[in-house]
C-alpha positions, 0 to 999 in steps of 0.5 A: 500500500501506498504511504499517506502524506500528512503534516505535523500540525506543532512543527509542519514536519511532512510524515510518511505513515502506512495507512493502517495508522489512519484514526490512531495516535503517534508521536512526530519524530521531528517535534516528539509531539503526539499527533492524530492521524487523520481518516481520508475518505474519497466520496462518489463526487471525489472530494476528500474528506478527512475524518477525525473523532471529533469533527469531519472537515471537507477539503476544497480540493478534489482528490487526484 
């Protein structure tokens, strides 16, 4: 499986994780802060949307 591309959001450090840690918590290597690893869902109309346990946000941009 392809590796998910996500950004440290205390330090912006890029992050390379396998997508079986989507949903969990880890530990940035950069800034040792604990980060969430978001859920990505591509919808039937293509939109990105990123799923976390406490809010569901949409991304403008639709998936490649």
């Amino acid at each position: 499986m392809e590796e998910l591309e996500i950004i440290c959001s205390f330090c912006k450090q890029v992050l390379e994780v396998p997508p079986d840690m989507r949903g969990q918590v880890a530990e940035c290597p950069a800034c040792g802060k604990r980060i969430r690893i978001p859920c990505v869902v591509i919808t039937a109309t293509g939109r990105r949307v990123i799923i976390n346990r406490s809010a569901v946000h949409r991304a403008e941009t639709p998936a490649r």
